[in-house]
ZATOR-517356 format. One record per residue (C-alpha): x, y, z. Coordinates in pm, whole numbers, plus 50000, padded with zeros to 5 digits. Each point is the difference from the previous one (the first is absolute). Last residue first. Example, Ala and Ser with C-alpha at 12.3 -4.5 7.8 and 13.67 -1.06 7.14 Angstrom:
c1 = 51367&c2 = 49894&c3 = 50714
c1 = 49863&c2 = 49656&c3 = 50066
This chain:
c1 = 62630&c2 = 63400&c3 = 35174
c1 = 50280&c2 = 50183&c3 = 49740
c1 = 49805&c2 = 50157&c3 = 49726
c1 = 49806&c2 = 49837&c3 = 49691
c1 = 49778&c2 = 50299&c3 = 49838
c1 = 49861&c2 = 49880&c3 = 49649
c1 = 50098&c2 = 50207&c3 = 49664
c1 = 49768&c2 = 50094&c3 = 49738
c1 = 50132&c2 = 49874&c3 = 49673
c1 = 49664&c2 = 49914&c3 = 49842
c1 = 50041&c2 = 49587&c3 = 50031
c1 = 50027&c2 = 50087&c3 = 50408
c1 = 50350&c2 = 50041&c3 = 50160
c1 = 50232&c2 = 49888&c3 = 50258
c1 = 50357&c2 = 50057&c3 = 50024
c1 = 50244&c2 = 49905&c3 = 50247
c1 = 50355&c2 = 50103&c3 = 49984
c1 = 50039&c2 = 49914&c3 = 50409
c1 = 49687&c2 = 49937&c3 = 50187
c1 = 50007&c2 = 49783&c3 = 50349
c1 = 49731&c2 = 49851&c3 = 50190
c1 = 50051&c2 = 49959&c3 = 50409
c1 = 49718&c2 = 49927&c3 = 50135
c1 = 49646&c2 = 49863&c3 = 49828
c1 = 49649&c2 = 49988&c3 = 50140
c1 = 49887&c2 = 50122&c3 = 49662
c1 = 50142&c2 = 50117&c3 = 49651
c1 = 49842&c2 = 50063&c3 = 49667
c1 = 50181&c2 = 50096&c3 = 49724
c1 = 49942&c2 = 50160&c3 = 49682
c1 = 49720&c2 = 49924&c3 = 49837
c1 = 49892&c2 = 49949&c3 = 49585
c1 = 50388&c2 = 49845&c3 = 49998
c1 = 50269&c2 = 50164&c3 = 49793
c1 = 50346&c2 = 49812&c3 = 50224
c1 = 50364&c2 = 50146&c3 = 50014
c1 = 50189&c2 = 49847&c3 = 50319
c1 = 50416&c2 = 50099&c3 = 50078
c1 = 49923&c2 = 49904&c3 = 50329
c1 = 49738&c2 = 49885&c3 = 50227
c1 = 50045&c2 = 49879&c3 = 50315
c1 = 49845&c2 = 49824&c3 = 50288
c1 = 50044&c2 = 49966&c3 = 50395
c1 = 49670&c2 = 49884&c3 = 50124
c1 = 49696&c2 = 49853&c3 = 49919
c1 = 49767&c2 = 50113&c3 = 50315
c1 = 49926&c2 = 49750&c3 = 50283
c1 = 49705&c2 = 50084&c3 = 50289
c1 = 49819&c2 = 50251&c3 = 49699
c1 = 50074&c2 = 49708&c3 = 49725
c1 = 50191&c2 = 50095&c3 = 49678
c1 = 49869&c2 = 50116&c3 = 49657
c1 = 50236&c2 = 50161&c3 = 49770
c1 = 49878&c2 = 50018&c3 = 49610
c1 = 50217&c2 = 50136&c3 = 49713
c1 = 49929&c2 = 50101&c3 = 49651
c1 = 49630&c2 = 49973&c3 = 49965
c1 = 49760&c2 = 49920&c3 = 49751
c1 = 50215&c2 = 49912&c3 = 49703
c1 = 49830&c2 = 50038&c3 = 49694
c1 = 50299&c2 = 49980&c3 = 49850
c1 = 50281&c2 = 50002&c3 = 49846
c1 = 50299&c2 = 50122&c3 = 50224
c1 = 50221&c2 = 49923&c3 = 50276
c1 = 50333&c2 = 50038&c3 = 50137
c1 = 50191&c2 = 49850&c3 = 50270
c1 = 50398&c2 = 50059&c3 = 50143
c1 = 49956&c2 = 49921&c3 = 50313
c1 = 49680&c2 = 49856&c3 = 50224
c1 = 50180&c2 = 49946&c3 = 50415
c1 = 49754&c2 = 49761&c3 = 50203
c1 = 50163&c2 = 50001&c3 = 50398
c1 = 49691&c2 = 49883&c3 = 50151
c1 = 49671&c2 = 49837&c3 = 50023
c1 = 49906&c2 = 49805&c3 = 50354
c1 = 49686&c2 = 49802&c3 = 50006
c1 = 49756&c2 = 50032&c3 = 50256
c1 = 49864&c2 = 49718&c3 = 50191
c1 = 49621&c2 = 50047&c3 = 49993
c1 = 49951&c2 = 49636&c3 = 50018
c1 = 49719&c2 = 49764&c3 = 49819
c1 = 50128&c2 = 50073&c3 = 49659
c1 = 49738&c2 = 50051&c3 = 49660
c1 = 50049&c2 = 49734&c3 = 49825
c1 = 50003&c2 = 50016&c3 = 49595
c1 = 50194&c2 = 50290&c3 = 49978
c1 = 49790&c2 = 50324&c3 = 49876
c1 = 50045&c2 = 50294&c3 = 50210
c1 = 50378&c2 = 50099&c3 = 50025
c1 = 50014&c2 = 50250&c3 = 50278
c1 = 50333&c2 = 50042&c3 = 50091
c1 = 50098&c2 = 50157&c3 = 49682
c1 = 50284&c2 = 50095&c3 = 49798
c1 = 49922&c2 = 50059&c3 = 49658
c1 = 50193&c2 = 50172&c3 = 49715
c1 = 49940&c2 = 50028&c3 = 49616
c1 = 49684&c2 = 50012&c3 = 50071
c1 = 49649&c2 = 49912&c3 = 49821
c1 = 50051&c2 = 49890&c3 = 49605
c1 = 50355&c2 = 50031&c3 = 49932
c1 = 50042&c2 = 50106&c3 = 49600
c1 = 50411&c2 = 49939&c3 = 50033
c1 = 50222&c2 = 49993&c3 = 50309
c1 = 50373&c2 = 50021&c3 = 49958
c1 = 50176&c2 = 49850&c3 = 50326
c1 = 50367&c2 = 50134&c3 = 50091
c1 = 49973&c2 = 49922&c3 = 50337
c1 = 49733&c2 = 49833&c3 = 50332
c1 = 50167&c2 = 49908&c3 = 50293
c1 = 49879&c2 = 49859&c3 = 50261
c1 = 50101&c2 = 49957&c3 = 50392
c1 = 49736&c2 = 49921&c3 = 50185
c1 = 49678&c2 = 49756&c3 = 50013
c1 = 49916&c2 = 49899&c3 = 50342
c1 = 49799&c2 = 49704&c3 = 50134
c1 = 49660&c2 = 50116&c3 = 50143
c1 = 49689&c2 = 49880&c3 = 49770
c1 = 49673&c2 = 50055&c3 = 50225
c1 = 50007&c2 = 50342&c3 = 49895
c1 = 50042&c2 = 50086&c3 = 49612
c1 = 50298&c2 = 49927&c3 = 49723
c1 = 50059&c2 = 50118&c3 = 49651
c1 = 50352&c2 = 50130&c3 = 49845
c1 = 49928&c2 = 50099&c3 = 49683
c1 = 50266&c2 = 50115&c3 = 49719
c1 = 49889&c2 = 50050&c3 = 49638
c1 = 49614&c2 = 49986&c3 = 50027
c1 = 49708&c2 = 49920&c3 = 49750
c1 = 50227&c2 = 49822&c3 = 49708
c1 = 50037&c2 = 50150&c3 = 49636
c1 = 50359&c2 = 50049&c3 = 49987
c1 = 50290&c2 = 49893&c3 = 50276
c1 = 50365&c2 = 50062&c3 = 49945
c1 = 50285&c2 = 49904&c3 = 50191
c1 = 50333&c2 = 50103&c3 = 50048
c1 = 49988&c2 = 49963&c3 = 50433
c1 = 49792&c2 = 49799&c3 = 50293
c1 = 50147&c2 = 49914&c3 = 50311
c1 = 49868&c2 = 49821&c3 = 50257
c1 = 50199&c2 = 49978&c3 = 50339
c1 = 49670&c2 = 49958&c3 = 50251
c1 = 49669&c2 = 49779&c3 = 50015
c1 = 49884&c2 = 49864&c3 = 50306
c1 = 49848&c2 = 49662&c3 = 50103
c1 = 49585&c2 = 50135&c3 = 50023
c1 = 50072&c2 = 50117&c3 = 49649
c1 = 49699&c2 = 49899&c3 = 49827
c1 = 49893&c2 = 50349&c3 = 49812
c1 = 50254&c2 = 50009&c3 = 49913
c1 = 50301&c2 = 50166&c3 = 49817
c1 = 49941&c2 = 50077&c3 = 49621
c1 = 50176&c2 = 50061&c3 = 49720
c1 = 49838&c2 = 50102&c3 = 49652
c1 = 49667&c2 = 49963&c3 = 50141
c1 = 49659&c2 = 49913&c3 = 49830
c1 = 50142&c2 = 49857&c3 = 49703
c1 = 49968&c2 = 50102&c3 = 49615
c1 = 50382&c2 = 50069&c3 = 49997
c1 = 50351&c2 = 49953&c3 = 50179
c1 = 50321&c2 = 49994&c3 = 49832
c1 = 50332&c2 = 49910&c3 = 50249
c1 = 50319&c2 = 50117&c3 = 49966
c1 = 50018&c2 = 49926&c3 = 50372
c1 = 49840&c2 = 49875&c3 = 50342
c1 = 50196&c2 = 49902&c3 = 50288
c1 = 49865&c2 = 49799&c3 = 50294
c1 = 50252&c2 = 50022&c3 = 50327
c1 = 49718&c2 = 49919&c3 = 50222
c1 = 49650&c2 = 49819&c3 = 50024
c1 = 49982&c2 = 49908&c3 = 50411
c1 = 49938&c2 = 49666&c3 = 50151
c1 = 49805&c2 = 49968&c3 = 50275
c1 = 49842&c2 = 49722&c3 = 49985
c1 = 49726&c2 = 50054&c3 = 50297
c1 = 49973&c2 = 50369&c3 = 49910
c1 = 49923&c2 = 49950&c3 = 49581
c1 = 49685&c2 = 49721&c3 = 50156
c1 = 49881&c2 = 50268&c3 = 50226
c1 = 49949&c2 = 50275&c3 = 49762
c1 = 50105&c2 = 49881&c3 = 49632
c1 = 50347&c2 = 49889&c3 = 49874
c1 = 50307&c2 = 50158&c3 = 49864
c1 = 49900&c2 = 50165&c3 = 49644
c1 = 50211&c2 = 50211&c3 = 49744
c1 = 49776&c2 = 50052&c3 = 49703
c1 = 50143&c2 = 50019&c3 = 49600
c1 = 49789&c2 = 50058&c3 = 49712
c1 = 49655&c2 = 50032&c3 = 50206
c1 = 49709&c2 = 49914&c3 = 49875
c1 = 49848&c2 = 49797&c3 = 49660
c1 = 50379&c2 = 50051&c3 = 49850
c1 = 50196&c2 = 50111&c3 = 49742
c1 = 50374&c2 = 49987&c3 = 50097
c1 = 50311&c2 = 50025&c3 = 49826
c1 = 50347&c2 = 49881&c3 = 50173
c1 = 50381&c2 = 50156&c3 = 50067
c1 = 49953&c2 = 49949&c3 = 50352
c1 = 49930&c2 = 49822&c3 = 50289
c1 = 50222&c2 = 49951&c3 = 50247
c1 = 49898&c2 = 49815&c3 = 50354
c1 = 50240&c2 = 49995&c3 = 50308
c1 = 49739&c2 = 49891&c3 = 50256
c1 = 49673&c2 = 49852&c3 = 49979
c1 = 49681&c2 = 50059&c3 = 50208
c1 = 49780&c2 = 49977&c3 = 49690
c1 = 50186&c2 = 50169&c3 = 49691
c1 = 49699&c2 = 50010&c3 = 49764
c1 = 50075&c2 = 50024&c3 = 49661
c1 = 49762&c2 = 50071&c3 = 49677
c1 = 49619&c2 = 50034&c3 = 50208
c1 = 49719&c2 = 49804&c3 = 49823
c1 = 49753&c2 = 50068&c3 = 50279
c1 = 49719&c2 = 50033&c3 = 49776
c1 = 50069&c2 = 49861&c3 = 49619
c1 = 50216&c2 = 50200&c3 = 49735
c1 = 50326&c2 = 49841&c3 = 50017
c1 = 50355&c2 = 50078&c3 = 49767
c1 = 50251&c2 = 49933&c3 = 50206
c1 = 50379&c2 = 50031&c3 = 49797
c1 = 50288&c2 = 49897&c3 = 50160
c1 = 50382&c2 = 50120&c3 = 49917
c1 = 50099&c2 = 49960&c3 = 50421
c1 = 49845&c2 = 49910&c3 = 50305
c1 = 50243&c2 = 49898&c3 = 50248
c1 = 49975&c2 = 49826&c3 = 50333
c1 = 50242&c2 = 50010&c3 = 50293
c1 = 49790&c2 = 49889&c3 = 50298
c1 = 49639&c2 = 49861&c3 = 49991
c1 = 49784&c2 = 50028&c3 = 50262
c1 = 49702&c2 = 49995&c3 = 49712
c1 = 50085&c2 = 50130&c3 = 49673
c1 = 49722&c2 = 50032&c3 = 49763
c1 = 50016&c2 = 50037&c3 = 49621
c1 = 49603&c2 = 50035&c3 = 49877
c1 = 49777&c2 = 50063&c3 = 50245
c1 = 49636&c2 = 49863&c3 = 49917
c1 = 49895&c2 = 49717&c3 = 49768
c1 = 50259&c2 = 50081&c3 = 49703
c1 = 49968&c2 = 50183&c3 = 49716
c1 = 50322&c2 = 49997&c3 = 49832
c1 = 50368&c2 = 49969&c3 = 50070
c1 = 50303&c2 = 50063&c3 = 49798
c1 = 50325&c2 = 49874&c3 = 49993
c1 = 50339&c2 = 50143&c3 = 50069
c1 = 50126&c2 = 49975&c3 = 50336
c1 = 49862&c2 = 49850&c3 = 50348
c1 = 50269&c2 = 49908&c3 = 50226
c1 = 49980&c2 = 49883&c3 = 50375
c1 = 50289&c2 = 49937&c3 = 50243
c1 = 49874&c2 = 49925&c3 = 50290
c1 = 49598&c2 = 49873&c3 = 50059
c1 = 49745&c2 = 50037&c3 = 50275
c1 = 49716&c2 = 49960&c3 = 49775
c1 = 50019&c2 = 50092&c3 = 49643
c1 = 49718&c2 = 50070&c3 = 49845
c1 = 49912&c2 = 50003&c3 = 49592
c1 = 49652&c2 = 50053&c3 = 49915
c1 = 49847&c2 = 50070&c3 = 50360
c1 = 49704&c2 = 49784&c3 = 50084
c1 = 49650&c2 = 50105&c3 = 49989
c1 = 49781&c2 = 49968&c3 = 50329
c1 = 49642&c2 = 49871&c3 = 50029
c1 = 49769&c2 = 49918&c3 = 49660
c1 = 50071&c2 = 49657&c3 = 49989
c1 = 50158&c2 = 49869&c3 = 50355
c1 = 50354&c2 = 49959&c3 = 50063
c1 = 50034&c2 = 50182&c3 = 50381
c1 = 50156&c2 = 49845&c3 = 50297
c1 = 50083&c2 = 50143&c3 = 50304
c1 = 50119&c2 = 49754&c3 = 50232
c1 = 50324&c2 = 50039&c3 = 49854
c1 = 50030&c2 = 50366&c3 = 50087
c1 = 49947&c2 = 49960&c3 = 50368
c1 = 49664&c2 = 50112&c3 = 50139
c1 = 50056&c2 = 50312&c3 = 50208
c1 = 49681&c2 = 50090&c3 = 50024
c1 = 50098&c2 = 50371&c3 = 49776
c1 = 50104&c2 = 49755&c3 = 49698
c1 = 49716&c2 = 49808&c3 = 50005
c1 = 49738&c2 = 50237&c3 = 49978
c1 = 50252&c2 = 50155&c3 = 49751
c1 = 49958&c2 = 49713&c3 = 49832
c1 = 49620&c2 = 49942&c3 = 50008
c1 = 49927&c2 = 50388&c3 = 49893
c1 = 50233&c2 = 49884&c3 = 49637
c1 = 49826&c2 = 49731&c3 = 49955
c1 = 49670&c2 = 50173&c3 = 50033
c1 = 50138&c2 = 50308&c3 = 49805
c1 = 50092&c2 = 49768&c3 = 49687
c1 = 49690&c2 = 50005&c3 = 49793
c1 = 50078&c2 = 50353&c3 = 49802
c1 = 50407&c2 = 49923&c3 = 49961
c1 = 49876&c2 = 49629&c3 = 49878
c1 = 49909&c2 = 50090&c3 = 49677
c1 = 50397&c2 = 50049&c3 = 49888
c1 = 50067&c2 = 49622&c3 = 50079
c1 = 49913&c2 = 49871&c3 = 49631
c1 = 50127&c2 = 50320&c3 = 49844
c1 = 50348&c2 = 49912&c3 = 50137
c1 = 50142&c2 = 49829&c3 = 49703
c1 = 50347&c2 = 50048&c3 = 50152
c1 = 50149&c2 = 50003&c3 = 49672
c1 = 50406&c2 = 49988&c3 = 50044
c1 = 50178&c2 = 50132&c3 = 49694
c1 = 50393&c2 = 49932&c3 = 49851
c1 = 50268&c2 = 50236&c3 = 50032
c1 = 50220&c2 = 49782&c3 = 50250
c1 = 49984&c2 = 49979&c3 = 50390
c1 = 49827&c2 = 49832&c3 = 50320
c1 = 50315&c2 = 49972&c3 = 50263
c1 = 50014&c2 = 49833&c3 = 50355
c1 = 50328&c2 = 49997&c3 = 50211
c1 = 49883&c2 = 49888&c3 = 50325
c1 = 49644&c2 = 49872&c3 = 50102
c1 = 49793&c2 = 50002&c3 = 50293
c1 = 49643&c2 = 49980&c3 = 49831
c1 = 50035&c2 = 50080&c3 = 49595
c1 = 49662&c2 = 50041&c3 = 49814
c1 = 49880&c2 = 50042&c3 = 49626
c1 = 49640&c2 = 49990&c3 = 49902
c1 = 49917&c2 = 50120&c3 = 50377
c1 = 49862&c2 = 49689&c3 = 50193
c1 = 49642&c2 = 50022&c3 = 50133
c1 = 49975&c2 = 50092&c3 = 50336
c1 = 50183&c2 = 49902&c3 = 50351
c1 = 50012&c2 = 50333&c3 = 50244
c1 = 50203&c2 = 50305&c3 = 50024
c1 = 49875&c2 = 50362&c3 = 50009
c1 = 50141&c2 = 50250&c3 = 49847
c1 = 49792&c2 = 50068&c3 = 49669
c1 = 49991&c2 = 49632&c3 = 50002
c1 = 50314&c2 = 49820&c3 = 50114
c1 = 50042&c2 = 49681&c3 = 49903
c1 = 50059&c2 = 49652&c3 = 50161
c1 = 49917&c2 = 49696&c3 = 49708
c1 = 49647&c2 = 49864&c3 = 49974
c1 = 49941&c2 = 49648&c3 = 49811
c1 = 49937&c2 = 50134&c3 = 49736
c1 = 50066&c2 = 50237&c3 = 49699
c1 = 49838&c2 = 49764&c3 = 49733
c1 = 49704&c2 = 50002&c3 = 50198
c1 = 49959&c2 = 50356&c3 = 49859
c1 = 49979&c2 = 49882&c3 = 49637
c1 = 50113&c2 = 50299&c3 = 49805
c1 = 50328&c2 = 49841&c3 = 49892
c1 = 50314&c2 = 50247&c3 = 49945
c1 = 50137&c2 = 50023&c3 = 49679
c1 = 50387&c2 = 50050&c3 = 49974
c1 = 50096&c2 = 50142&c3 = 49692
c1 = 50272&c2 = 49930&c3 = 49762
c1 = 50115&c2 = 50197&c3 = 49758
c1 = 50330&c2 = 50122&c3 = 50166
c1 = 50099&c2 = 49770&c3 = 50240
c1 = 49834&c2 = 50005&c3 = 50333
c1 = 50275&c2 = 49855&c3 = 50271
c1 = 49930&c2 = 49889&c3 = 50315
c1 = 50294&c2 = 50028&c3 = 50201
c1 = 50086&c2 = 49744&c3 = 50287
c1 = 50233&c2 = 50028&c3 = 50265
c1 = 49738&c2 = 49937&c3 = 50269
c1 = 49619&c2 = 49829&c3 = 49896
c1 = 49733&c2 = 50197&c3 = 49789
c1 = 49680&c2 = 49846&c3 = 50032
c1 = 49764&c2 = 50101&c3 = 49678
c1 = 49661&c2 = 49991&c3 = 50041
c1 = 49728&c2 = 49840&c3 = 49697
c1 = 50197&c2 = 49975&c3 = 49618
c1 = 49894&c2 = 50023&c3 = 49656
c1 = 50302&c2 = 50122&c3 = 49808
c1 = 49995&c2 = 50198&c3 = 49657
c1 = 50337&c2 = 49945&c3 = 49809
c1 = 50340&c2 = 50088&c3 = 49985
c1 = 50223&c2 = 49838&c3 = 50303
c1 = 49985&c2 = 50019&c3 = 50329
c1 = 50282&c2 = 49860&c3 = 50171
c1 = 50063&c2 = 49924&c3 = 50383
c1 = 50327&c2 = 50131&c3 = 50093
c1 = 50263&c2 = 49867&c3 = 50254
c1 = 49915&c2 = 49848&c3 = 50373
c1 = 50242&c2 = 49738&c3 = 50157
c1 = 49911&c2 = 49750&c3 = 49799
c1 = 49755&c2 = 49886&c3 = 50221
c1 = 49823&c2 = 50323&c3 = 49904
c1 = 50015&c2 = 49978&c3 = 49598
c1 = 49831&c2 = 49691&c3 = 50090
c1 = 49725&c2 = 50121&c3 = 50184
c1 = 49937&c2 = 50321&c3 = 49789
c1 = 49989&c2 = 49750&c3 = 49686
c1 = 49742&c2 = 49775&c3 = 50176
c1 = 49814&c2 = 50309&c3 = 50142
c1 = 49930&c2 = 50155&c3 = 49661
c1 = 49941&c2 = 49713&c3 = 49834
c1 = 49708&c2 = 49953&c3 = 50255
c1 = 49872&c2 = 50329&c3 = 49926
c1 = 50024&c2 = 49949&c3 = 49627
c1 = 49639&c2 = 50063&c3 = 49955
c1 = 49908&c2 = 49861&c3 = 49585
c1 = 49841&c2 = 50289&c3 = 49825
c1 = 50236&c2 = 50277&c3 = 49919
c1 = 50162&c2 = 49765&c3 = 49764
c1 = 50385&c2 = 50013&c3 = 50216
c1 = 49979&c2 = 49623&c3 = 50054
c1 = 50172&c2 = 49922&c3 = 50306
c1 = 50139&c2 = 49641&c3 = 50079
c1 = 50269&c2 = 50008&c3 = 50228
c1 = 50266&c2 = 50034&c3 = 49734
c1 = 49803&c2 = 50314&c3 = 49877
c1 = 50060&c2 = 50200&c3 = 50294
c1 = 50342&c2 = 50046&c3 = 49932
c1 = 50223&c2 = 49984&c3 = 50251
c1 = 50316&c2 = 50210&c3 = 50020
c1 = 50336&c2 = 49981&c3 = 50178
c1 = 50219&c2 = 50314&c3 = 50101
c1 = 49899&c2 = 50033&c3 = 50358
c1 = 49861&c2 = 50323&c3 = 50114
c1 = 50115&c2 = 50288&c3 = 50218
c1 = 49773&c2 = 50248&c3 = 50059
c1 = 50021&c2 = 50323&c3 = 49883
c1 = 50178&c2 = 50298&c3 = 50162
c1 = 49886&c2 = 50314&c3 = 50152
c1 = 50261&c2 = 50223&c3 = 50193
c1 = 49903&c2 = 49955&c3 = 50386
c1 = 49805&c2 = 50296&c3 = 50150
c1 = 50058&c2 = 50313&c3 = 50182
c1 = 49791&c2 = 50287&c3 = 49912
c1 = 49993&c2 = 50277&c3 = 49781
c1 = 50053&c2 = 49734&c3 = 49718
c1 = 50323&c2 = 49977&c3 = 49773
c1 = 49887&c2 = 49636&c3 = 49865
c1 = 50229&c2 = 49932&c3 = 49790
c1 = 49893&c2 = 49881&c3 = 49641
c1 = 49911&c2 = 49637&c3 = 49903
c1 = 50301&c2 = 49892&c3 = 49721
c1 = 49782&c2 = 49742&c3 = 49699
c1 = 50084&c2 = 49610&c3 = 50100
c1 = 49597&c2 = 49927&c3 = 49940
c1 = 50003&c2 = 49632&c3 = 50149
């Protein structure tokens, strides 16, 4: 286990000081069960042999040592650490059956049985992945299936909204739903520090009603479609910091379930801290939404720096979602070359894959941007407010804020937006207006 000091959390917010799991001191190498690190022969079985013993040990870490490694799902069991060494990587197989029978998921907030993510934990304690070395999600084989999965995707929510219970709804068909890369799943005590992760089948680190987790020294390097970096999904007490990511979407997105499915579990994203974090070639540098049927509130974001990606901070939600989102802030972030806005905060997010079958309104409040500059361009538009007419955003603040942006700021069905130090310019100098609304 990395033994390097994590620093205090000082958050505006109260949360419990991060810590990482603890882990028993024996190790299992992968090799006594048989694995053969020639990037050809699948070690998945070697994998769950060594994960098995290490586990009626008492837990400890599972070893993996230099080499190229073949290998189908990984099951990750409590007190265990899987640890890349440095120059090895962990292959993943492109055979889809590989990834059966069905384990519970959650797909872009819904749950239901699909195809196993390449490394799962259900109901665990204490779980690590760590070291230097490189996981290969070899995702390319999955990435055609983001233009043939609408009729899987219409079924569940068909599902979903008739009250058919989640293991009744089964999906692990070719061409349907792509699994998460790593997902944890109702988990305590989860670390993920120091490797790097490429191209995987669709979101890349994904906590699902998981509690404690840090994300720490990573590197996610994706380009394929939905290939977000970290997606705190109804989780609580999550850190994330001091990382580097390239991604196919958004670098970090804080999620907690869509529309009916997010109301009936309930369970809020909170107390999620972003820092020291480098962001580029992604859609959003951190995002909230647009499934956040369970609430999202306590996020704070501060010394971070994102280049080259369409938006800085977006919040994105529409009718039919309710759940709140409150209580962000958003410091001491450097933005470089942004393509659209620096700032977004809309209720009318038009592109999710379902549209909902409510108008239930969802709440936006309390969002306070401090300490921000940005430059580079072209950027189209420094900052965009768009609430709903029955439900404007609410209660924001800018301070200390320097962005050049082709347009200044556009504000509707909003109450309550502060300026303090603010200043808003196009590429020739010319100064924006951004008063008190």
């Amino acid at each position: 286990m990395p033994t390097e000091p994590i620093q205090p959390v000082t958050a505006p917010f109260a949360m419990p000081q991060p810590a990482r799991p603890h882990i028993p001191a024996g190790v299992f190498d992968i090799r006594e069960q048989g694995a053969l690190g020639d990037g050809k022969t699948k070690a998945t079985q070697a994998f769950r042999a060594t994960i098995a013993k290490a586990s009626a040990a008492g837990g400890g870490t599972v070893l993996v040592p230099p080499g190229t490694w073949l290998t189908g799902p990984i099951h990750l069991a409590s007190n265990i650490n899987l640890h890349v060494a440095e120059g090895a990587t962990l292959l993943f197989s492109q055979d889809f059956n590989d990834y059966l029978p069905p384990v519970l998921t959650r797909w872009e907030g819904q749950e239901l049985y699909g195809y196993s993510p390449l490394i799962y934990a259900r109901d665990c304690q204490n779980v690590a992945i760590t070291g230097t070395g490189k996981l290969d999600g070899q995702g390319a084989a999955w990435w055609p299936w983001k233009k043939t999965q609408h009729a899987s995707a219409a079924k569940l929510y068909e599902l979903v909204t008739a009250g058919v219970p989640p293991e009744k709804r089964v999906f692990a068909e070719e061409g349907g739903l792509r699994p998460s890369f790593i997902q944890t799943v109702g988990c305590k005590n989860v670390l993920i520090e120091g490797v790097t992760l490429t191209e995987g089948p669709f979101w890349t680190i994904h906590p699902v009603y998981s509690e404690n987790v840090i994300v720490r020294r990573v590197r996610v390097q994706t380009t394929g479609p939905n290939n977000d970096g970290c997606d705190p999904d109804s989780s609580r007490n999550v850190l994330i910091e001091d990382s580097f990511f390239s991604t196919g979407d958004d670098c970090v997105v804080i999620k907690s379930g869509l529309n009916e499915d997010g109301w009936r579990v309930g369970k809020p994203s909170e107390n999620i801290v972003v820092r020291r974090l480098h962001g580029e070639a992604g859609h959003g540098g951190v995002v909230i939404g647009s499934e956040m049927s369970g609430s999202v509130r306590n996020v704070w974001v501060t010394d971070s720096e994102f280049i080259g990606t369409d938006r800085g901070l977006r919040i994105k939600s529409m009718r039919g979602r309710g759940g709140t989102i409150e209580n962000v802030f958003y410091e001491n972030v450097r933005h470089q070359d942004i393509r659209l806005m620096v700032v977004e905060l809309t209720t009318f997010y038009a592109t999710s894959t379902l549209a909902p079958k409510t108008d239930t309104p969802p709440p936006i409040r309390g969002i306070h941007v401090k300490n921000i500059s940005a430059a580079g361009g072209p950027t189209q538009k420094a900052i965009d407010i768009v609430g709903l007419p029955e439900l404007p955003i609410r209660d924001v603040s800018f301070e200390n804020v320097k962005i050049v942006a082709e347009k200044g700021l556009n504000a509707v069905d909003c109450k309550n937006v502060h300026f303090a130090g603010t200043k808003l310019m196009s590429p020739s100098g010319e100064a924006f207006p951004s008063q008190d609304l």
